[in-house]
N, C-alpha and C positions, 0 to 999 in steps of 0.2 A: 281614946284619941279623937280628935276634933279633926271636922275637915277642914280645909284652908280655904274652899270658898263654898256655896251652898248656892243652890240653884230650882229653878221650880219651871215644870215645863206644863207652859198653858196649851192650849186646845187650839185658843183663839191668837196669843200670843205671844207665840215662841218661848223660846227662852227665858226666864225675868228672874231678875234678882231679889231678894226679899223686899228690898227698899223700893222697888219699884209699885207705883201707882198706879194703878187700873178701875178703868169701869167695869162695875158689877156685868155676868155677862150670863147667857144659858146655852154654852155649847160645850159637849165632850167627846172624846175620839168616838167613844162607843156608840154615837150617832152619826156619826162619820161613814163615807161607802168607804171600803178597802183604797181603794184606787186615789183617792183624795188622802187619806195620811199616810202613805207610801210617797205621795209626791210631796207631800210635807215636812215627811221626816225623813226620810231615806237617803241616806249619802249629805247629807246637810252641812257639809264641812264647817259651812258661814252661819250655823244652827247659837254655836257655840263662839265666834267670832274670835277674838284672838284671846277670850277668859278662860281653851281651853284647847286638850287637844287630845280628840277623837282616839289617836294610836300611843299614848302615851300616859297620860292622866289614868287614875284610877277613879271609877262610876260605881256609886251606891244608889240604886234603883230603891224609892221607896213609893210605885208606883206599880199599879196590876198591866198584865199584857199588853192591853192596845197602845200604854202611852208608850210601851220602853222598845215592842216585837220589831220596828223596822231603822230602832238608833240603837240596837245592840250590834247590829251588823255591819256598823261599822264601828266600835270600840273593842279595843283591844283587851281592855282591863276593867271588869266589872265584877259586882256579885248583884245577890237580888235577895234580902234575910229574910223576904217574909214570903220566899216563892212557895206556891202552894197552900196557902193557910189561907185558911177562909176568912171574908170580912171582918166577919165580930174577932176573931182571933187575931186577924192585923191590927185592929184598934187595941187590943190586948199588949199585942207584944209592943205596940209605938207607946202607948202607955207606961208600960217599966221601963223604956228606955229615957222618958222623959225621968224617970223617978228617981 
């Protein structure tokens, strides 16, 4: 099963859709203080705008802790398939899923 819209959550730029256009950029949460992407992500209702909705929509996290730890708190419906696996075994399993 396909998802019905697909989404990619930047550091630098929110939300963005695949089609979306960006300058090349070098920042990621994990250089982030705490404090700064809590206030980024946290409760972000307008994160997701009206392409989505926090308490209802189901969310497949294919991203490690710091992007997903303060927008899972508030979604209702999620999983995360590659919780726990270490990098080269993330690349692994995104791998077969592409195949």
């Amino acid at each position: 099963m396909y998802p019905k819209r697909l989404f990619i959550l930047s550091a630098k730029y929110g939300l963005l859709s695949p089609d979306d256009l960006i300058e090349p950029y070098e920042l990621t949460l994990k250089k982030m203080k705490t404090a700064r992407i809590a206030i980024s992500t946290q409760g972000r209702e307008d994160l997701l705008g009206p392409r989505a909705t926090l308490g209802a929509d189901q969310f497949v996290f294919l991203a490690g802790v710091p992007y997903r730890e303060n927008l899972v708190l508030r979604i209702r419906h999620y999983t995360v398939p590659m919780e726990g696996l270490d990098f080269g075994t993330q690349l692994q399993w995104l791998g077969q899923q592409v195949s």
